[in-house]
C-alpha positions in Angstrom: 63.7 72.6 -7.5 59.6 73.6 -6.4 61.0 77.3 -7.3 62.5 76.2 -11.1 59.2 74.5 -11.8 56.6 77.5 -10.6 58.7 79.8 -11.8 58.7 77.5 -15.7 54.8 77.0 -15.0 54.8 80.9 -14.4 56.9 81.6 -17.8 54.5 79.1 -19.7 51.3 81.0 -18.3 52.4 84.1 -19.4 53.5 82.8 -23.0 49.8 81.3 -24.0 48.3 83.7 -22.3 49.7 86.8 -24.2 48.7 84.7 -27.3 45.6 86.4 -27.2 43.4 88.4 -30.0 39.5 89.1 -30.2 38.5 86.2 -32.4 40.5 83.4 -30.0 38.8 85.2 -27.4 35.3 84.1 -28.1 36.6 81.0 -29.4 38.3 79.8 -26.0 35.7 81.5 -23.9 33.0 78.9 -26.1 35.0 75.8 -25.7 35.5 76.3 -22.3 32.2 77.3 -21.5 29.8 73.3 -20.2 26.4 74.5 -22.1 28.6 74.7 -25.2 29.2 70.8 -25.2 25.6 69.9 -24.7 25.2 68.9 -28.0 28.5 66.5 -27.8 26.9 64.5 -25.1 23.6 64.3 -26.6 25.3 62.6 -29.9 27.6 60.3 -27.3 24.5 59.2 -25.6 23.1 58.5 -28.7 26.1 56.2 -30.1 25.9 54.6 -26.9 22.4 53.9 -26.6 22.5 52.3 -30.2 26.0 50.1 -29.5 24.9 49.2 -26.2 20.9 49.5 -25.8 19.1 51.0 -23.2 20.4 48.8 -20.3 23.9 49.8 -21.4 23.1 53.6 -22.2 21.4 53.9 -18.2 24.8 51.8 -17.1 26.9 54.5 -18.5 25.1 57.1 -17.5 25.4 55.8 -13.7 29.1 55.6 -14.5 29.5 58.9 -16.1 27.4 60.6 -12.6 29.7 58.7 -10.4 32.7 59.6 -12.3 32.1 63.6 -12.3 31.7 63.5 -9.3 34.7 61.7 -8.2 37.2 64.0 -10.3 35.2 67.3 -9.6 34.9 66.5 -5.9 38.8 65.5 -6.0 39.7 68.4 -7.8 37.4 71.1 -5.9 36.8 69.5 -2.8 39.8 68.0 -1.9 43.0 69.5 -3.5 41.9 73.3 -4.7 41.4 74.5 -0.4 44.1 72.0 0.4 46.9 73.0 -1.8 45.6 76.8 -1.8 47.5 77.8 -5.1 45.5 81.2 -6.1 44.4 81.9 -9.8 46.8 83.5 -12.0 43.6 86.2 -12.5 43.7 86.7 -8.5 45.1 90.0 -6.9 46.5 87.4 -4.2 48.5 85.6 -6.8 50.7 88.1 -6.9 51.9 88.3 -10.6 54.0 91.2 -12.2 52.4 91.2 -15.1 49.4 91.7 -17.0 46.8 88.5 -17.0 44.6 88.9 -20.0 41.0 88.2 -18.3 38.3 87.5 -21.2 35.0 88.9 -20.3 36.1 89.8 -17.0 35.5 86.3 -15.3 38.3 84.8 -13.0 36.6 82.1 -10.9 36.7 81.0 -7.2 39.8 81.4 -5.1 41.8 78.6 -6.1 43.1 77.2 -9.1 45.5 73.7 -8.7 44.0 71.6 -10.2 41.9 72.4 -12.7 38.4 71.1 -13.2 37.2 71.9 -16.2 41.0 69.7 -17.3 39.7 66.9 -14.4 36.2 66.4 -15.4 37.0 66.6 -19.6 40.4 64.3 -19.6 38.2 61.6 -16.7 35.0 61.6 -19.8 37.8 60.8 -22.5 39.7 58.2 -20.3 36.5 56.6 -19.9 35.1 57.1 -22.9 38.1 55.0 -24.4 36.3 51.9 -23.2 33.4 52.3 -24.6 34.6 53.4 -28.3 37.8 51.1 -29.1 38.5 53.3 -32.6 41.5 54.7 -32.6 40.3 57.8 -33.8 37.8 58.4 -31.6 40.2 57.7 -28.9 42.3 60.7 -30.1 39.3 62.7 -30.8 38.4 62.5 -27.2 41.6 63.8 -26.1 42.4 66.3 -28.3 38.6 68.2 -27.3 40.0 67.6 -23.6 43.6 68.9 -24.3 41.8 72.0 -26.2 39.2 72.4 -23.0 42.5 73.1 -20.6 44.3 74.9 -23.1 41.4 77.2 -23.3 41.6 77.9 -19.2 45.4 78.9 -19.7 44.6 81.0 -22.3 41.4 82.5 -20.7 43.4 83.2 -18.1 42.5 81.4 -14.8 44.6 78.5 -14.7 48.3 77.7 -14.7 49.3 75.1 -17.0 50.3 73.0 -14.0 46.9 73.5 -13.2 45.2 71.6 -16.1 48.4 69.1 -16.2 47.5 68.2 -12.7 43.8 67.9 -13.6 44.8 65.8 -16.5 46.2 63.2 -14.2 43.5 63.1 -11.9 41.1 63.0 -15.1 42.7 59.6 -16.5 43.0 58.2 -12.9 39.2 58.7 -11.9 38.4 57.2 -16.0 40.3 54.2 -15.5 38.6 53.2 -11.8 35.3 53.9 -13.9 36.0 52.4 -16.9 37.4 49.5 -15.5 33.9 49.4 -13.3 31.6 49.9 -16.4 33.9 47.0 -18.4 33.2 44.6 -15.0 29.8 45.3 -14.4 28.8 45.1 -18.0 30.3 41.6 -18.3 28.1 40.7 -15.5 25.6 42.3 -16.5 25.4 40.8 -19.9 25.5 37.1 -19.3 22.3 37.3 -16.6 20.4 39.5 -19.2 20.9 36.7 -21.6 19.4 34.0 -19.2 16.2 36.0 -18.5 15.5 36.6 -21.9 15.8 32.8 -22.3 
């Protein structure tokens, strides 16, 4: 049954990954790419700060740290040496094929499960409790969804790669989210009775 499924996961790779030309090139190689989504989380911080004040924005911000660092160190720490699954870009992996590599950059060693799919589907998760719109909800998943698309395509992940970083993405957003919701109701009430 392991076999069917690496060898499906395997199939997939190879299908998005062929989907290549020069102009998706540069555009997956940008969307993957952390500097590119400065801007993003300047504009969050800044909806935040004005729905939630400064006392909110720094509470969210605490959150946010501890919750990067809980999927990235799950992902990277944790599962990537445990589970030892080589990139799809790696000579070790093995593959029969040609692995379209953009700009020539593979990564470290190890490749299940995906970061980059971790730390982006974890922000969206707990982003969902902050912003309760509908279509902000689905905004936030679809630019997560597109960031571990991009890493199949770019070649360096497996899809069960950023699948399995999706999971541990929305579990790390909802013990953070469900934090920031419980210490904000705390919080809340005993700013109330100072300013009083």
């Amino acid at each position: 049954m392991m076999a069917f499924f690496e060898q499906a996961d395997i199939a997939l790779f190879q299908l998005i990954n062929g989907w290549h030309s020069p102009f998706w090139d540069e555009v997956m190689w940008w969307v993957s790419a952390k500097s590119s989504w400065i801007p993003v989380y300047a504009l969050l911080l800044y909806a935040i700060y004005r729905r939630y004040g400064w006392r909110g924005s720094l509470l969210c911000i605490g959150c946010v740290v501890l919750l990067i660092t809980l999927s990235d160190q799950t992902a990277s720490g944790l599962l990537k040496p445990w589970i030892g699954r080589y990139r799809p870009c790696r000579p070790e992996a093995g593959l029969d094929f040609y692995v379209h590599l953009v700009h020539g950059k593979c990564g470290g060693a190890y490749s299940f499960v995906s970061s980059h799919a971790a730390n982006f589907f974890a922000l969206a998760t707990f982003l969902s409790f902050l912003f309760r719109q509908r279509y902000l909800r689905l905004l936030f998943f679809f630019a997560a969804a597109l960031v571990a698309y991009s890493r199949v395509y770019l070649g360096v992940h497996y899809p069960g790669d950023v699948l399995g970083g999706a999971l541990v993405g929305i579990a790390a957003g909802l013990v953070v989210g469900r934090l920031y919701v419980w210490l904000w109701q705390r919080w809340q009430p005993a700013v109330s009775s100072v300013k009083k």
